[in-house]
N, CA, C and O atoms as CSV, one atom per row, in Angstrom:
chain,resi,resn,atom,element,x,y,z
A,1,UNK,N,N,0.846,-1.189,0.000
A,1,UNK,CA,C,0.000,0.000,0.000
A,1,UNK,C,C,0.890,1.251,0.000
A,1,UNK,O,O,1.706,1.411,0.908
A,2,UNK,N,N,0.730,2.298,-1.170
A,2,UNK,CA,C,1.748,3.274,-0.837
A,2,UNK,C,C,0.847,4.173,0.191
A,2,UNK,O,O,-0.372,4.296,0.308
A,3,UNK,N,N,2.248,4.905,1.073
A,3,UNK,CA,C,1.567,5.727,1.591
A,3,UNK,C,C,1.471,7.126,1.322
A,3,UNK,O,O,1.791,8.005,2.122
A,4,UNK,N,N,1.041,7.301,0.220
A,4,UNK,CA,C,0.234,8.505,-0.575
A,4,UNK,C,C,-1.135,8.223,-1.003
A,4,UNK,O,O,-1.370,7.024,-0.852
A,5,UNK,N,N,-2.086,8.844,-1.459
A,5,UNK,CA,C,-2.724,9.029,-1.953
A,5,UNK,C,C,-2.944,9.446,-3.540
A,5,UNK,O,O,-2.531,10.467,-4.090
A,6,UNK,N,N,-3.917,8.077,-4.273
A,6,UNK,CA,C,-3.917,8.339,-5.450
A,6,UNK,C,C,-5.220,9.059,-6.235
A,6,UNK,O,O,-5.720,8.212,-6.976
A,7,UNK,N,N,-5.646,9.823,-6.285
A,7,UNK,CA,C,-7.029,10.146,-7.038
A,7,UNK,C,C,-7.092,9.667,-8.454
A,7,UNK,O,O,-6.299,10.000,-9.335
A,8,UNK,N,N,-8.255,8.737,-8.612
A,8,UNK,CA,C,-8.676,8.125,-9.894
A,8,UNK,C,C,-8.155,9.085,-11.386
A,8,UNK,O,O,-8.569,10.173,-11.787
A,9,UNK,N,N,-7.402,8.429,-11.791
A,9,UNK,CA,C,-7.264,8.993,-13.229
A,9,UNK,C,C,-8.768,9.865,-13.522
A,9,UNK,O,O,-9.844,9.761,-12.932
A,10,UNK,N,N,-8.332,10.831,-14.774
A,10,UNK,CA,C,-9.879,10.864,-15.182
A,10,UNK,C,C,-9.245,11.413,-16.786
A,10,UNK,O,O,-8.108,11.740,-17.123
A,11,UNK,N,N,-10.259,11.354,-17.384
A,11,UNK,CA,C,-10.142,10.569,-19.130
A,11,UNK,C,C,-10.725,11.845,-20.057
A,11,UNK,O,O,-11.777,12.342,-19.657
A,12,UNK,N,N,-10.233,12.299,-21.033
A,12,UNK,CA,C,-10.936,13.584,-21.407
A,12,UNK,C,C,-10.977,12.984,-22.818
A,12,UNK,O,O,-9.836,12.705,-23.187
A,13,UNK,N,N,-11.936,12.687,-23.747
A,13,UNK,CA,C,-11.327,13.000,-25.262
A,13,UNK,C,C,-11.213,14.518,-26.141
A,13,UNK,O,O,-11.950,15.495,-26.010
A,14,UNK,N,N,-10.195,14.377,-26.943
A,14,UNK,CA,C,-10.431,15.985,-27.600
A,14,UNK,C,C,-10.152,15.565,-28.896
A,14,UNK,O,O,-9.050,15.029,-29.017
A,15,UNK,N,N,-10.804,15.651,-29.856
A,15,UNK,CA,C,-10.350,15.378,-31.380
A,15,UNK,C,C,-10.311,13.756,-31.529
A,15,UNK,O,O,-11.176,12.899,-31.347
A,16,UNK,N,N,-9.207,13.707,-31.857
A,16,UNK,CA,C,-8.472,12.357,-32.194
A,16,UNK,C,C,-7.668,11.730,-30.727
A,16,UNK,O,O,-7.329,10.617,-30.324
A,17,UNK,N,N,-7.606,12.935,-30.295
A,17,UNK,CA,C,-6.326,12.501,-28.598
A,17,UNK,C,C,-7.360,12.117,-27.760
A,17,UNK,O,O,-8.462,12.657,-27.855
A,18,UNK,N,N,-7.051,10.933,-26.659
A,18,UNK,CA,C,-7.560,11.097,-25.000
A,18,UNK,C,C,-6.105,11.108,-24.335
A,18,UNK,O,O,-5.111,10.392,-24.215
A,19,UNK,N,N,-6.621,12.419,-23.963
A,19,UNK,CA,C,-5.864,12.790,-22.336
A,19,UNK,C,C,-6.501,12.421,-21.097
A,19,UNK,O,O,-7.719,12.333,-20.936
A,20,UNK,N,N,-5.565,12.199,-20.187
A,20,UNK,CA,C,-5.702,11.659,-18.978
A,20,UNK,C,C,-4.667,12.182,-17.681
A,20,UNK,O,O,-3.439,12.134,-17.612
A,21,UNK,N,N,-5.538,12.626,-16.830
A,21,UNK,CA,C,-4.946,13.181,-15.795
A,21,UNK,C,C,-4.859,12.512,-14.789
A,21,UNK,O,O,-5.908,12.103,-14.292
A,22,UNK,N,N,-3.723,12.222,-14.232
A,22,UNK,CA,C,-3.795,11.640,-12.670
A,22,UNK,C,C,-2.864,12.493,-11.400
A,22,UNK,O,O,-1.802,13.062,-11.655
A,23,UNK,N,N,-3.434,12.455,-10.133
A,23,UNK,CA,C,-2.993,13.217,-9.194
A,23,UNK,C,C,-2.473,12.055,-7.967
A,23,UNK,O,O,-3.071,11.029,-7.643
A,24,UNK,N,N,-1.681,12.375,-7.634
A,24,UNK,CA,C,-1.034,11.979,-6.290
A,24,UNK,C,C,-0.657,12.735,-5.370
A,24,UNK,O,O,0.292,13.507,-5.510
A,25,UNK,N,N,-1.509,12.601,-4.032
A,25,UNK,CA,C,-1.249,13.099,-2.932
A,25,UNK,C,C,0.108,13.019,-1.877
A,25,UNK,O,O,0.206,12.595,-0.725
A,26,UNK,N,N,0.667,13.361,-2.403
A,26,UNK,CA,C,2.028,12.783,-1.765
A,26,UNK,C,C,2.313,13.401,0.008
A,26,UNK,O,O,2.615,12.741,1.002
A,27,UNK,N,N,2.238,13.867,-0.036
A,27,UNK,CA,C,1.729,14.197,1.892
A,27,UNK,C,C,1.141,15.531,1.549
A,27,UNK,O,O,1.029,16.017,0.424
A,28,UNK,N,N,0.708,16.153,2.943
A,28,UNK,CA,C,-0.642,16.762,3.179
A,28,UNK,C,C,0.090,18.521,2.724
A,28,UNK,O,O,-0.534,19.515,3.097
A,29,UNK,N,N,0.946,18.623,2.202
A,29,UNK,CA,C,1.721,19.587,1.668
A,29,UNK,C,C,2.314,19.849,0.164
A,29,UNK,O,O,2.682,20.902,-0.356
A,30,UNK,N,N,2.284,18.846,-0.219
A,30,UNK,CA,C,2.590,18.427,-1.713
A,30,UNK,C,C,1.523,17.440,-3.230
A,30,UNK,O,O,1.323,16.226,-3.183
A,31,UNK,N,N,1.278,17.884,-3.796
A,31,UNK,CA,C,0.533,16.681,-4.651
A,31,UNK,C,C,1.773,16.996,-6.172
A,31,UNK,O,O,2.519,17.934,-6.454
A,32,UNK,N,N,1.471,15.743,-6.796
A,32,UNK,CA,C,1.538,15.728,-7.848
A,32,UNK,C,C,0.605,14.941,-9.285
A,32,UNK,O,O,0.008,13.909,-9.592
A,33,UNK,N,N,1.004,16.267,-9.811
A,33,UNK,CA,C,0.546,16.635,-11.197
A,33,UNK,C,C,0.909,15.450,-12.511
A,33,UNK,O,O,1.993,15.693,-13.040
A,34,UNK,N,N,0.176,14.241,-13.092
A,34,UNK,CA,C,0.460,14.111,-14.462
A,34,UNK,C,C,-0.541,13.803,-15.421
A,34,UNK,O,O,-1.623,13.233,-15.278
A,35,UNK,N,N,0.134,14.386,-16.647
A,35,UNK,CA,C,-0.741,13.837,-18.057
A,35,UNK,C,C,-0.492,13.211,-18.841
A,35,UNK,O,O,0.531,12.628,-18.480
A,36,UNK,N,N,-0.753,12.905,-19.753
A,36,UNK,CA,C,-0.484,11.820,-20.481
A,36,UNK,C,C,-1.414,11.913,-21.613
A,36,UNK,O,O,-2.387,12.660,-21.512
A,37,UNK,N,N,-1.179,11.118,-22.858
A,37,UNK,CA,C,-2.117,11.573,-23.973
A,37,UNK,C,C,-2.227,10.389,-25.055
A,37,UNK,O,O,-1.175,9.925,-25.493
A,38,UNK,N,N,-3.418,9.899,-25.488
A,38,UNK,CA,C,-3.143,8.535,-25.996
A,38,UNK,C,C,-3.433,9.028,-27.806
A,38,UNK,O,O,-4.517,9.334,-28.301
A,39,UNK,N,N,-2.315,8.978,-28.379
A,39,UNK,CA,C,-3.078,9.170,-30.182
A,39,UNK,C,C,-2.982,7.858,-30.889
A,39,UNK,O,O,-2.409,6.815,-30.572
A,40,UNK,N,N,-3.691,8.187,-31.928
A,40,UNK,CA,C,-4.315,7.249,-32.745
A,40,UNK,C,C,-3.496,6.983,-33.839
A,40,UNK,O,O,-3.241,7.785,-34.737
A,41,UNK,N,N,-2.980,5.529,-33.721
A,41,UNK,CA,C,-1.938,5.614,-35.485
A,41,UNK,C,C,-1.730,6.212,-36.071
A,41,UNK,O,O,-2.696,6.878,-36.444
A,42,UNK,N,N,-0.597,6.508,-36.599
A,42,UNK,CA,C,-0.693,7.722,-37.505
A,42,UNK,C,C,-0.964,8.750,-37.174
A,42,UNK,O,O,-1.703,9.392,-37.921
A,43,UNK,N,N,-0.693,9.104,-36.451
A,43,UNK,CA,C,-1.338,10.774,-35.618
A,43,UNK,C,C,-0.404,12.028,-36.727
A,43,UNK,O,O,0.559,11.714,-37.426
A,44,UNK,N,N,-0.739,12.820,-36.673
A,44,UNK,CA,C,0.193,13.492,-37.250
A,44,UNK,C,C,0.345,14.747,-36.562
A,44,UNK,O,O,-0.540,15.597,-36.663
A,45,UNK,N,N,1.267,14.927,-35.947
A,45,UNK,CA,C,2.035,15.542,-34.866
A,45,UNK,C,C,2.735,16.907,-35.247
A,45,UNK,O,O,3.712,16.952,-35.995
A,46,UNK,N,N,2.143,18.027,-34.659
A,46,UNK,CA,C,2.753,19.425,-35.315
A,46,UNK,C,C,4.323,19.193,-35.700
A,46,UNK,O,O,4.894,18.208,-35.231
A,47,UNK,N,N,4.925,19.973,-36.436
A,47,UNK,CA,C,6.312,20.164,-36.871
A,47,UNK,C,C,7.360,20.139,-35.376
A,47,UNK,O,O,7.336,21.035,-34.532
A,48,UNK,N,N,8.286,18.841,-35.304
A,48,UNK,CA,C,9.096,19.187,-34.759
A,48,UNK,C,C,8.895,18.502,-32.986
A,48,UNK,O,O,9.701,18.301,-32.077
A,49,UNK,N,N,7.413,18.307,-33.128
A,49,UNK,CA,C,6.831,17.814,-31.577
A,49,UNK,C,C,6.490,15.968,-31.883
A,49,UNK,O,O,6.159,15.280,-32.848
A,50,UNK,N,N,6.744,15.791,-30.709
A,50,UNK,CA,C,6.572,13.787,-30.676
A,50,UNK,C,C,5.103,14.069,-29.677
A,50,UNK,O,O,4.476,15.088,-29.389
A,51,UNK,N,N,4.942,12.605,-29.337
A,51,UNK,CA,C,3.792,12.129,-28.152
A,51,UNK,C,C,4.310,12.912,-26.658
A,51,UNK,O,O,3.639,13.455,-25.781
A,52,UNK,N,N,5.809,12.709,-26.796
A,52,UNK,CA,C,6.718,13.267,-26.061
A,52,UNK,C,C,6.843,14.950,-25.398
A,52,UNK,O,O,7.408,15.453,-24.427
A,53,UNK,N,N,5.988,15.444,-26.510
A,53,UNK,CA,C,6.890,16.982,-26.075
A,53,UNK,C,C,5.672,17.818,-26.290
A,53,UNK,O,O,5.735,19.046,-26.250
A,54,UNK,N,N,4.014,16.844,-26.631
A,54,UNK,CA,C,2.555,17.724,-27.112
A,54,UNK,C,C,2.402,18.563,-25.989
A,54,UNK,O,O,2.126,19.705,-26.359
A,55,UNK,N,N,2.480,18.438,-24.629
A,55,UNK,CA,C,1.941,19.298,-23.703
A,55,UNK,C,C,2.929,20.504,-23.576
A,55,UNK,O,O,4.160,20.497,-23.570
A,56,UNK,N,N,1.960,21.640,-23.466
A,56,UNK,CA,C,2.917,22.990,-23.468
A,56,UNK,C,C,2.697,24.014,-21.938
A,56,UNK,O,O,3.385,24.902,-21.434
A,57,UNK,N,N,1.677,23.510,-21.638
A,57,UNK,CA,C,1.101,24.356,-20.619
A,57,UNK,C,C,0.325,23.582,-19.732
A,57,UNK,O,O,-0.195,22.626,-20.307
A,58,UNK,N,N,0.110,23.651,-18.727
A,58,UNK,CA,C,-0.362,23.056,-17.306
A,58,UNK,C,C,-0.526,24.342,-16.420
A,58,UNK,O,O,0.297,25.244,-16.263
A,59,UNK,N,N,-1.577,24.236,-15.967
A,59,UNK,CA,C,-2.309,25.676,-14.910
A,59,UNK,C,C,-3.480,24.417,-13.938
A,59,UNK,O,O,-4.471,23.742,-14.219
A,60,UNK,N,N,-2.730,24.630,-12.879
A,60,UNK,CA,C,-3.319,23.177,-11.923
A,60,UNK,C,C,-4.146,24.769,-11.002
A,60,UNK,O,O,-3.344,25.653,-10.702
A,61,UNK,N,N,-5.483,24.982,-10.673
A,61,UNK,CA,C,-5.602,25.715,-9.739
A,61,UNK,C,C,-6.777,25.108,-8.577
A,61,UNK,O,O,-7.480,24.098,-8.564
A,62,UNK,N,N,-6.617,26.139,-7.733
A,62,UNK,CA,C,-7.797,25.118,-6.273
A,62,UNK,C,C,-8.805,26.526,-6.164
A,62,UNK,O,O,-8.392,27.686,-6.126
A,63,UNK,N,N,-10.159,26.103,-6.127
A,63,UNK,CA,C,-11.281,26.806,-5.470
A,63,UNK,C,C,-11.432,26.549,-4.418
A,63,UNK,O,O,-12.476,27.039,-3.986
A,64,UNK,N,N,-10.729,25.822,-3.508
A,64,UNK,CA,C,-11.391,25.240,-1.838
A,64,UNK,C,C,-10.583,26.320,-1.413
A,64,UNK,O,O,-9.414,26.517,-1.744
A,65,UNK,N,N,-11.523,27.242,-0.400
A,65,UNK,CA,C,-11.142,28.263,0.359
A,65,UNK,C,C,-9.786,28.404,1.226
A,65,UNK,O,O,-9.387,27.361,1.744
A,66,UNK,N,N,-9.170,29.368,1.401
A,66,UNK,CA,C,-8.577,29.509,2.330
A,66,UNK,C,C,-6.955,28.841,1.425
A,66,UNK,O,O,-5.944,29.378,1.879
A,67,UNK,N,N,-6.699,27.880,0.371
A,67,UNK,CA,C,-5.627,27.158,0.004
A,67,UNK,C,C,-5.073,27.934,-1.029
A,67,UNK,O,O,-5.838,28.554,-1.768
A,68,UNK,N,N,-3.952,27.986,-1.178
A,68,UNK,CA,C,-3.025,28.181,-2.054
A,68,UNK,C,C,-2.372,27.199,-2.851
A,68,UNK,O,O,-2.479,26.207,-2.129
A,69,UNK,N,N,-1.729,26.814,-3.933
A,69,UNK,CA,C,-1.491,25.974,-5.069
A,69,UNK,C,C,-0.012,26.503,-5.268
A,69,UNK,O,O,-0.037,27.693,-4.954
A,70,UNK,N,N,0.985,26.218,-5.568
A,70,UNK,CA,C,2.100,26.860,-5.989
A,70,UNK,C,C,3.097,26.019,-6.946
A,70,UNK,O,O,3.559,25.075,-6.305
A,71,UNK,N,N,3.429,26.048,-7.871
A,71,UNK,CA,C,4.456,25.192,-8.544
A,71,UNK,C,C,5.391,25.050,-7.974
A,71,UNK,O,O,5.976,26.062,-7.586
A,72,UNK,N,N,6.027,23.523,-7.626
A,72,UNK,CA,C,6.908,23.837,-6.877
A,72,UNK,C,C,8.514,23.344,-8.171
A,72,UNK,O,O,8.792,22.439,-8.957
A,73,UNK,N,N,8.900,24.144,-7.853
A,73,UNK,CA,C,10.327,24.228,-8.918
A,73,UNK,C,C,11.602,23.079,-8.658
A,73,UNK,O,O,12.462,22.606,-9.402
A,74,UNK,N,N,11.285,22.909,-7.331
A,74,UNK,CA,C,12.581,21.949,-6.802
A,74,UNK,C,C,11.764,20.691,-6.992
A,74,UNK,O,O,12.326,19.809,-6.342
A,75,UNK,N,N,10.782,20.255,-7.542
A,75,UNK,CA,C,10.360,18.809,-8.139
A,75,UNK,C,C,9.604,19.098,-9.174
A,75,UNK,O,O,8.453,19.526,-9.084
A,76,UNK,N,N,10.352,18.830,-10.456
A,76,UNK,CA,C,9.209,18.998,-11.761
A,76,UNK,C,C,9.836,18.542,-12.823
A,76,UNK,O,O,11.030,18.579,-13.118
A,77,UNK,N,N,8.864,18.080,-13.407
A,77,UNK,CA,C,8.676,17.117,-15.022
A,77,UNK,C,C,9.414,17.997,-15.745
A,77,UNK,O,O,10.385,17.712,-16.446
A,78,UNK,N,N,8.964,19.023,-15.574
A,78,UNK,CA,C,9.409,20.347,-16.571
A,78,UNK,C,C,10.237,20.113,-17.307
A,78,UNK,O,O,10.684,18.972,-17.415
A,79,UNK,N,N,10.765,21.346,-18.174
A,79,UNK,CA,C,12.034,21.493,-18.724
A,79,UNK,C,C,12.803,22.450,-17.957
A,79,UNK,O,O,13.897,22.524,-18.517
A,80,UNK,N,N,12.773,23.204,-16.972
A,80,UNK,CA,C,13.137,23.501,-15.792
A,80,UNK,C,C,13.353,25.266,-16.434
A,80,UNK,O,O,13.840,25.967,-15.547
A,81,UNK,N,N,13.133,25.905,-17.513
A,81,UNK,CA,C,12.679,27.452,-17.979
A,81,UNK,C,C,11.372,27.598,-17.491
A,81,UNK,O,O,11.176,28.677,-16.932
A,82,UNK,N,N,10.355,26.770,-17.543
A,82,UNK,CA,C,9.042,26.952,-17.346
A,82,UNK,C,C,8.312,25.655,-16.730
A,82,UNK,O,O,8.194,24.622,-17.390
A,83,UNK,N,N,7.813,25.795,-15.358
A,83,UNK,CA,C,7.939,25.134,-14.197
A,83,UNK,C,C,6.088,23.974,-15.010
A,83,UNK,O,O,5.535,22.880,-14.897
A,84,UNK,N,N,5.964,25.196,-15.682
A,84,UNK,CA,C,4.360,24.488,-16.455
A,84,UNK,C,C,4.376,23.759,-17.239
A,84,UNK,O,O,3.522,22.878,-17.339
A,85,UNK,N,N,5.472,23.928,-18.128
A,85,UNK,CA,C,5.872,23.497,-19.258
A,85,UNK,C,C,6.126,21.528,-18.630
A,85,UNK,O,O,6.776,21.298,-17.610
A,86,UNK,N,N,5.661,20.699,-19.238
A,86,UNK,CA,C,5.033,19.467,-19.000
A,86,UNK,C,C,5.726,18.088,-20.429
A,86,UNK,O,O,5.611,18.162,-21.652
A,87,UNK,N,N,6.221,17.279,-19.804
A,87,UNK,CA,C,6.711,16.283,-20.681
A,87,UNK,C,C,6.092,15.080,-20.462
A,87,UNK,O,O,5.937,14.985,-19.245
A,88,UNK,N,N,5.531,13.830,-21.186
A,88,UNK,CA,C,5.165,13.129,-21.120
A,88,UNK,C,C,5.697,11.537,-19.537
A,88,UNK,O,O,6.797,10.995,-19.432
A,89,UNK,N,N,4.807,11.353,-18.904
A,89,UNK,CA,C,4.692,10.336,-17.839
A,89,UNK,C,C,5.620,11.457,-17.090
A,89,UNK,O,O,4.917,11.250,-16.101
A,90,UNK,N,N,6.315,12.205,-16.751
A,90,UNK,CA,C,6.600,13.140,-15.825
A,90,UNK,C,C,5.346,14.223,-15.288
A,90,UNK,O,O,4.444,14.827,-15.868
A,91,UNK,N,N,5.728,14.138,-14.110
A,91,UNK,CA,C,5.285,15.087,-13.099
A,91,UNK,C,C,5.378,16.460,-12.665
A,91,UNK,O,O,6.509,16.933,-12.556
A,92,UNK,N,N,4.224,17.286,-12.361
A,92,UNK,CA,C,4.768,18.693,-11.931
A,92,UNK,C,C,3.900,18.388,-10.294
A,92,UNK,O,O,2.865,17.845,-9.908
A,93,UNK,N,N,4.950,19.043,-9.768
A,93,UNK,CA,C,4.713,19.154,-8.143
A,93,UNK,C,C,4.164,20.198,-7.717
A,93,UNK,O,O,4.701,21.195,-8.200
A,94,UNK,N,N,3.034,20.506,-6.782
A,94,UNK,CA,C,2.686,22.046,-6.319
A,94,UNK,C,C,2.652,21.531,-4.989
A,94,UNK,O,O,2.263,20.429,-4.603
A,95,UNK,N,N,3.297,22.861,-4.098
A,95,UNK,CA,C,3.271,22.257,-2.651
A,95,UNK,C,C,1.841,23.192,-2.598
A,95,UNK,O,O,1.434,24.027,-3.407
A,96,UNK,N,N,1.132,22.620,-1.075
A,96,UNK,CA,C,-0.114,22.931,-0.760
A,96,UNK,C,C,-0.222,23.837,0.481
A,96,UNK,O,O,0.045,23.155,1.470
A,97,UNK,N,N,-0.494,25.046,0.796
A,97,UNK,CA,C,-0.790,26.133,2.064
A,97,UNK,C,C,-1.656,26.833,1.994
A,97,UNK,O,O,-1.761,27.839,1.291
A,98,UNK,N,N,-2.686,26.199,3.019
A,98,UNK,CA,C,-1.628,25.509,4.751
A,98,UNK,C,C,-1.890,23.734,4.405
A,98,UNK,O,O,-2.702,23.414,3.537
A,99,UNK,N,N,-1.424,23.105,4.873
A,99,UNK,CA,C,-1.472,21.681,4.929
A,99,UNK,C,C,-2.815,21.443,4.889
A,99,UNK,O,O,-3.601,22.084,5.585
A,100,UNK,N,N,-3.242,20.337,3.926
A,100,UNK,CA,C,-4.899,19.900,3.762
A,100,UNK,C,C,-4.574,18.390,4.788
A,100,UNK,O,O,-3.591,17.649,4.816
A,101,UNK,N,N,-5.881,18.366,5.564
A,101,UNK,CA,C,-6.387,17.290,6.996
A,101,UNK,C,C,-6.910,16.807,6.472
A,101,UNK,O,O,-7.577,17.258,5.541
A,102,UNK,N,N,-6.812,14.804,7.087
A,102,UNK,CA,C,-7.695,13.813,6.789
A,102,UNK,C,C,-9.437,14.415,6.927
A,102,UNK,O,O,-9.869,14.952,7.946
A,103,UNK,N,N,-10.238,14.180,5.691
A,103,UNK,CA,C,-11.447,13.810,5.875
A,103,UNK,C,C,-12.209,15.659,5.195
A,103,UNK,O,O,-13.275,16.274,5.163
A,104,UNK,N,N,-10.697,15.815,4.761
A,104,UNK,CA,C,-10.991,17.634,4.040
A,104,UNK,C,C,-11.135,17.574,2.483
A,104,UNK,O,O,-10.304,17.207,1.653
A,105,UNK,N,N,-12.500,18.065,2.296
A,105,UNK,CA,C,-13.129,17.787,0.909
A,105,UNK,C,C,-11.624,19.138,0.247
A,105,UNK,O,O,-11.260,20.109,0.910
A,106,UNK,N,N,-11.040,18.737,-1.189
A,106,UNK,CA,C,-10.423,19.620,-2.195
A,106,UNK,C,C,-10.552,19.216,-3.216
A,106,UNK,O,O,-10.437,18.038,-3.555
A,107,UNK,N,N,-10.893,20.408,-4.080
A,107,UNK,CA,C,-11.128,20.663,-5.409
A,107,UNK,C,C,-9.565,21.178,-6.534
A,107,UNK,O,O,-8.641,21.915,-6.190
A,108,UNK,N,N,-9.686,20.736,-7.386
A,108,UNK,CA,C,-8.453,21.199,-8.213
A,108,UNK,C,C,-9.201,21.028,-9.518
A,108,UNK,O,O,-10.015,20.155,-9.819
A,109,UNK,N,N,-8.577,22.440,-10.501
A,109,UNK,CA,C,-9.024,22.501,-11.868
A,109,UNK,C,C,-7.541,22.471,-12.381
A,109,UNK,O,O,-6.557,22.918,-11.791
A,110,UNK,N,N,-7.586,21.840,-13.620
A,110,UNK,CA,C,-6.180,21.690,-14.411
A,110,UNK,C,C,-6.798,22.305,-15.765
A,110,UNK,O,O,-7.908,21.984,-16.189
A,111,UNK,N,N,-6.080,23.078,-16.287
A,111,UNK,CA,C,-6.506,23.078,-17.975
A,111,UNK,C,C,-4.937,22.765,-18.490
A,111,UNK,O,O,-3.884,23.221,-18.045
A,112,UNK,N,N,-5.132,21.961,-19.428
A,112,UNK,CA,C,-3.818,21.481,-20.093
A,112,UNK,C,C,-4.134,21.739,-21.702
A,112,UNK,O,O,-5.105,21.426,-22.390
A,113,UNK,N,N,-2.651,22.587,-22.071
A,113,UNK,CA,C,-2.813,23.126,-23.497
A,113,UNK,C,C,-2.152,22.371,-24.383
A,113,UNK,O,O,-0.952,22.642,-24.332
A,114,UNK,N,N,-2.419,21.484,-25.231
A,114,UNK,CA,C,-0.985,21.063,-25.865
A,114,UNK,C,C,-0.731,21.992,-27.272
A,114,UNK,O,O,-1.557,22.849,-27.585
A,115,UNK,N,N,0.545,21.731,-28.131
A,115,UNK,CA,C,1.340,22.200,-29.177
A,115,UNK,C,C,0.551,22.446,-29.894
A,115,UNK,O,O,0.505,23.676,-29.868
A,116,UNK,N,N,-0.222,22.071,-30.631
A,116,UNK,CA,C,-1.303,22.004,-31.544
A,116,UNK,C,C,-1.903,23.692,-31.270
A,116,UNK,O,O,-1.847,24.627,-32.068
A,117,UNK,N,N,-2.397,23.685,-30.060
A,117,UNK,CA,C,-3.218,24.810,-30.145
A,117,UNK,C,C,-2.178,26.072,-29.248
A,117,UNK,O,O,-2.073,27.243,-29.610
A,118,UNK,N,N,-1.668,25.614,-28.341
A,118,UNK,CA,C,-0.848,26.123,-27.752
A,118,UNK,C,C,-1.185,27.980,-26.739
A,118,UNK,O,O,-0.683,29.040,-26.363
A,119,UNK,N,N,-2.397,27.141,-26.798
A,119,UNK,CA,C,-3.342,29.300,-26.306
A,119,UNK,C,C,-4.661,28.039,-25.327
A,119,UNK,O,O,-5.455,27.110,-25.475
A,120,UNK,N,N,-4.014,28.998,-24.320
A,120,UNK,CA,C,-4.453,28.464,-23.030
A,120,UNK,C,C,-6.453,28.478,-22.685
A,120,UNK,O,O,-7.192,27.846,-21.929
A,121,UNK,N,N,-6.619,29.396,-23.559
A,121,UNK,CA,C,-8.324,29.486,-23.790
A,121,UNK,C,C,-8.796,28.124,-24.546
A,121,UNK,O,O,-9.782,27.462,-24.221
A,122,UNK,N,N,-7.673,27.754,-25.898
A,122,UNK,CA,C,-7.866,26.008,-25.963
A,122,UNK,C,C,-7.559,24.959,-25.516
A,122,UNK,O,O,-7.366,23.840,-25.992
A,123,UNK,N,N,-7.498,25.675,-23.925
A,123,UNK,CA,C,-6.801,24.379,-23.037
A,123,UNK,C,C,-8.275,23.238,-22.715
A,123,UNK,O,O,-9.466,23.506,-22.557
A,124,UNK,N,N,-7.353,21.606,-22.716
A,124,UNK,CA,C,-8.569,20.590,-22.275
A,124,UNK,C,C,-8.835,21.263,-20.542
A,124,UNK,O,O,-7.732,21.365,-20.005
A,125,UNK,N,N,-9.757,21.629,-19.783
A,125,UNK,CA,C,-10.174,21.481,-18.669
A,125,UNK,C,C,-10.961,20.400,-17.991
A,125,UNK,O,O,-12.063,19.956,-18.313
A,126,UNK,N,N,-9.999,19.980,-16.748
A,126,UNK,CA,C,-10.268,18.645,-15.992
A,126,UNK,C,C,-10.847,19.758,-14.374
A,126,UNK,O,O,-10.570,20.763,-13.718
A,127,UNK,N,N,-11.710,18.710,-14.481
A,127,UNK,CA,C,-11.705,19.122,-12.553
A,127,UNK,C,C,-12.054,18.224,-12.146
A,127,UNK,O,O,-13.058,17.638,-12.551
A,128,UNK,N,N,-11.098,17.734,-10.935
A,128,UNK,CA,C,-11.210,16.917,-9.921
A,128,UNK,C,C,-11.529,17.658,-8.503
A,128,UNK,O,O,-11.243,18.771,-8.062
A,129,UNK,N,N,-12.237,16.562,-7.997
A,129,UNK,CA,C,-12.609,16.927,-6.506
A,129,UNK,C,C,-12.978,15.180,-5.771
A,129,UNK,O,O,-13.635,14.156,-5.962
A,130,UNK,N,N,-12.033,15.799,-4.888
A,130,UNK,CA,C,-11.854,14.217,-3.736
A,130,UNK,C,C,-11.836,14.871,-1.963
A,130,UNK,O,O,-11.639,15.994,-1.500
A,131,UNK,N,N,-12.122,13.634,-1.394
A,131,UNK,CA,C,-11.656,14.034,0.032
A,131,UNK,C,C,-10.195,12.952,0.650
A,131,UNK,O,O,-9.759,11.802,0.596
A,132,UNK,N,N,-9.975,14.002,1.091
A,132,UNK,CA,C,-8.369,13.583,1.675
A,132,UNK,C,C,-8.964,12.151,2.694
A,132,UNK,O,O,-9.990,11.838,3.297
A,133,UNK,N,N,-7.651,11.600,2.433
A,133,UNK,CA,C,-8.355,10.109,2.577
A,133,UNK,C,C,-6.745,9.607,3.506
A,133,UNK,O,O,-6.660,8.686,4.318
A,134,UNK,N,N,-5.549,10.598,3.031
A,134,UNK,CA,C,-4.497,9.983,3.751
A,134,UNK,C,C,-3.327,10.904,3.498
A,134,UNK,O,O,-3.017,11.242,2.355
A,135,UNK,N,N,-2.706,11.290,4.537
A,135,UNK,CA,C,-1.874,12.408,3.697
A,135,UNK,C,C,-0.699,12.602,5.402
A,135,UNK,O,O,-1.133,12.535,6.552
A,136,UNK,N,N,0.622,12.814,5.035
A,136,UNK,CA,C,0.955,12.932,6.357
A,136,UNK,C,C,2.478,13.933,6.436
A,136,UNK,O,O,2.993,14.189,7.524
């Protein structure tokens, strides 16, 4: 059993791509961020970009009162110029303040932009919402 916390993938289609977001609670101060993106044979992939390098932008934010969200720079998928900037099965880390408590409902919205469109108004938007279940 790890001792983090995993929140259920969740599955978006857009076009031809499904993206998929998953979060890990890694203690009651930290989560992490990943995506991932499944294409279809033959995909045909802007100039210059793989499966590898589609995500351009990641904006993870929280509506549950009182919390703050922050990228955290000293753990990230990144390419390490831009803490948002997102590479495939890698992770972006945001530490969490003040610390979220067992049995505390949180909400998180992600919009993820990839290469293709690369303008954050055509970002896919995910929102998850779970209750803390284990975090330490």
């Amino acid at each position: 059993m790890p001792n983090y916390q995993v929140i259920s993938p969740t599955k978006i289609k857009k076009g031809e791509v499904t993206f998929e977001v998953s979060v890990q609670l890694l203690t009651c101060t930290e989560l992490q961020f990943e995506v991932t993106g499944t294409f279809p044979s033959g995909y045909s992939f802007p100039s210059g970009e793989t499966d590898a390098s589609i995500f351009k932008e990641v904006n993870v934010t929280t509506s549950s009162l009182g919390i703050s969200l922050k990228p955290d720079s000293s753990f990230s998928g990144g390419d390490g110029a831009n803490t948002n900037d997102i590479r495939r099965g890698q992770g972006l880390a945001y530490s969490i303040d003040p610390p979220l408590h067992i049995g505390q409902q949180f909400h998180l919205t992600a919009l993820v932009a990839f290469s293709e469109t690369f303008d954050i108004s055509q970002a896919v938007p995910f929102d998850l919402e779970f209750t803390v279940q284990q975090c330490q």
